[in-house]
C-alpha positions as CSV (number, residue, x, y, z in Angstrom):
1,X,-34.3,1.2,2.7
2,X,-31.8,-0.5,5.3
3,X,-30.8,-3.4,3.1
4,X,-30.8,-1.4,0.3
5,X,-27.6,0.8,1.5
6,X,-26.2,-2.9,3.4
7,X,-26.3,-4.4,-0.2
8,X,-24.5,-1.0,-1.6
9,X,-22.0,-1.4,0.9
10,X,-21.0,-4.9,0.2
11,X,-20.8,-4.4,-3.2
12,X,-18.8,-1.3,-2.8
13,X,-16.4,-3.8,-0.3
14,X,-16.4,-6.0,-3.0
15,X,-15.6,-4.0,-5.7
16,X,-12.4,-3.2,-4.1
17,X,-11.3,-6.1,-3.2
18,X,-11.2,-6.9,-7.1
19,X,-8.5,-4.1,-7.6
20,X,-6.3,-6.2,-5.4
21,X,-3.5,-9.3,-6.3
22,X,-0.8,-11.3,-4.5
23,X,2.6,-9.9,-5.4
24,X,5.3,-12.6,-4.9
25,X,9.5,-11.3,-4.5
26,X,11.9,-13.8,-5.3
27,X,15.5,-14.2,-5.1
28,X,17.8,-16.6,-6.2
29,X,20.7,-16.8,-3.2
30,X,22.0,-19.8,-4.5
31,X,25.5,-18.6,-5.4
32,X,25.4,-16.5,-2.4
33,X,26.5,-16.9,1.5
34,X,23.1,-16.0,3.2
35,X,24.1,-14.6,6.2
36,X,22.5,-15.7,9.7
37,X,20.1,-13.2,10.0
38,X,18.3,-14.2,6.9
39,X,17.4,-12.3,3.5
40,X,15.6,-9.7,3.8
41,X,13.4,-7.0,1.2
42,X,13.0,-3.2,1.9
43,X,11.1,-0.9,-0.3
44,X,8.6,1.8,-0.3
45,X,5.6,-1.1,0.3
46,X,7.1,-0.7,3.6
47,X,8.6,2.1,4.4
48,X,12.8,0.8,3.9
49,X,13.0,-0.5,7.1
50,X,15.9,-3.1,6.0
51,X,15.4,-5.7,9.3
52,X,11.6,-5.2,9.2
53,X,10.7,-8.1,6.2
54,X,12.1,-11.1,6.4
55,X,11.8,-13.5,3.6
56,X,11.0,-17.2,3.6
57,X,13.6,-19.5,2.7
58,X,12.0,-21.9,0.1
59,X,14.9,-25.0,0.5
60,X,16.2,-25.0,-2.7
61,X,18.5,-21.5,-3.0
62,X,15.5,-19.0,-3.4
63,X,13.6,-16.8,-1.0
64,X,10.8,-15.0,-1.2
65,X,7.8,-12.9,0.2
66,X,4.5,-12.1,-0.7
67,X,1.9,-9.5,0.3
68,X,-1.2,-8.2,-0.9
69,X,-1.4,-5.1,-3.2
70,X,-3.5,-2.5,-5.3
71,X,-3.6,-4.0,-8.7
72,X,-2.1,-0.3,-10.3
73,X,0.9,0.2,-7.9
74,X,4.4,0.3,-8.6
75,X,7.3,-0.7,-6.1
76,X,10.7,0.0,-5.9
77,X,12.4,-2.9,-3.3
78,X,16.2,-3.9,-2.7
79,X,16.7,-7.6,-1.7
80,X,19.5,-7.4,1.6
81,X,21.8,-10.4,2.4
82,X,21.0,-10.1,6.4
83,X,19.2,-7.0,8.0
């Protein structure tokens, strides 16, 4: 009876792990002064804190970030030119 409720609780793990994808934001600062502080994203995946995300600088005018999310959610984000 033990390993029967371990394997229900892997596969219930499991199962939500499928409901989840990598979400990549991209910007294009290439016709932009990027001020020292960085770019930055802020949106309700984490709260609007403005200085709280900075974004990778990919060397060739873009930035981006990526996180983890729920496969059915929705964002709203604002890319900011510094925090």
């Amino acid at each position: 009876m033990k390993q029967f409720f371990s394997l229900v609780a892997v596969a219930l793990l499991g199962s939500a792990a499928w409901g989840q994808t990598m979400v990549t934001l991209t910007v294009d600062m290439t016709n932009e002064m990027v001020s020292a502080d960085g770019v930055h994203v802020a949106g309700n995946f984490q709260g609007w804190d403005p200085g709280a995300t900075p974004m990778t600088d990919n060397m060739d005018g873009t930035w981006s970030y990526s996180f983890s999310s729920d496969t059915a959610a929705t964002y709203q984000y604002k890319f900011i030119n510094g925090n």
